[in-house]
Legacy VTK file of the C-alpha trace (Angstrom):
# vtk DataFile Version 3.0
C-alpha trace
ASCII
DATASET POLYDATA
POINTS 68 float
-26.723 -1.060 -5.769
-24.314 0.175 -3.187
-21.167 -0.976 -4.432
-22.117 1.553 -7.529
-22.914 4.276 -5.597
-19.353 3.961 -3.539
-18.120 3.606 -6.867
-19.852 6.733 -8.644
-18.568 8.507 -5.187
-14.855 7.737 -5.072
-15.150 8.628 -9.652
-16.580 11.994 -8.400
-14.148 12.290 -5.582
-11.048 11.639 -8.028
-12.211 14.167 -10.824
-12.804 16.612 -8.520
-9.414 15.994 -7.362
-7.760 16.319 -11.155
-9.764 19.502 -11.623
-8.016 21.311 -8.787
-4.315 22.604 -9.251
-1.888 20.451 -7.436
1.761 20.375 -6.884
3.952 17.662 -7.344
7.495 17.798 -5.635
9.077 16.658 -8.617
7.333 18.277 -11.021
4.706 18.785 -13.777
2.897 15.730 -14.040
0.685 14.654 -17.529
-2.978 14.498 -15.711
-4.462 11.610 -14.708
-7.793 9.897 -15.439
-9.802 8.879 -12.595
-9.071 5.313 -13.561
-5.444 5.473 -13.014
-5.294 7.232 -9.854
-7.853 4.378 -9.229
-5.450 1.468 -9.975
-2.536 3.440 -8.261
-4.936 3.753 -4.580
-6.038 -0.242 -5.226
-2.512 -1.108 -5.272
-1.357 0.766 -2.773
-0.285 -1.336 0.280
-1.927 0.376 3.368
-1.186 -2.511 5.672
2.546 -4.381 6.841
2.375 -7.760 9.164
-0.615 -7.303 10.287
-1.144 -3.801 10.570
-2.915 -1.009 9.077
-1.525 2.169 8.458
-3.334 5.287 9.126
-3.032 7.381 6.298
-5.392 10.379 5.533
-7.391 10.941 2.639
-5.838 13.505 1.207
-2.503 11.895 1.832
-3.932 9.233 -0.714
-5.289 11.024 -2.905
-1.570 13.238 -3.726
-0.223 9.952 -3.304
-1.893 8.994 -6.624
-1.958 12.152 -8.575
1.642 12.444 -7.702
2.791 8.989 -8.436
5.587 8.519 -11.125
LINES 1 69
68 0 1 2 3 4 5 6 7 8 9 10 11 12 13 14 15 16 17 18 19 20 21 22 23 24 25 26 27 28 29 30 31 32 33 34 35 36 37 38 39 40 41 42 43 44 45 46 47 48 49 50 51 52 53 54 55 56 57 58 59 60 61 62 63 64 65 66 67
């Protein structure tokens, strides 16, 4: 039961996201489901030898939207 409701949470937090306008440094970007910016954030390394970086929200979140 609480693995869903993180999971309905971080959906809701993600389509919020892609309802806002953001701005890509290299452009227009084709929008993005919540399921890819999912996959992108899963398999995004946060973590080298050991240690884990400290990386904001929001830093994650662009980091997805953004991503070629």
């Amino acid at each position: 039961m609480s693995e869903a409701m993180r999971a309905g949470y971080c959906i809701g937090v993600l389509e919020q996201y892609n309802k806002e306008n953001h701005y890509c440094s290299y452009g227009d970007i084709d929008v993005r489901n919540w399921y890819q910016m999912a996959k992108i954030i899963a398999n995004e390394p946060y973590y080298k030898n050991g240690d884990i970086f400290n990386i904001s929200s929001s830093t994650v979140l662009k980091k997805a939207y953004c991503y070629e």
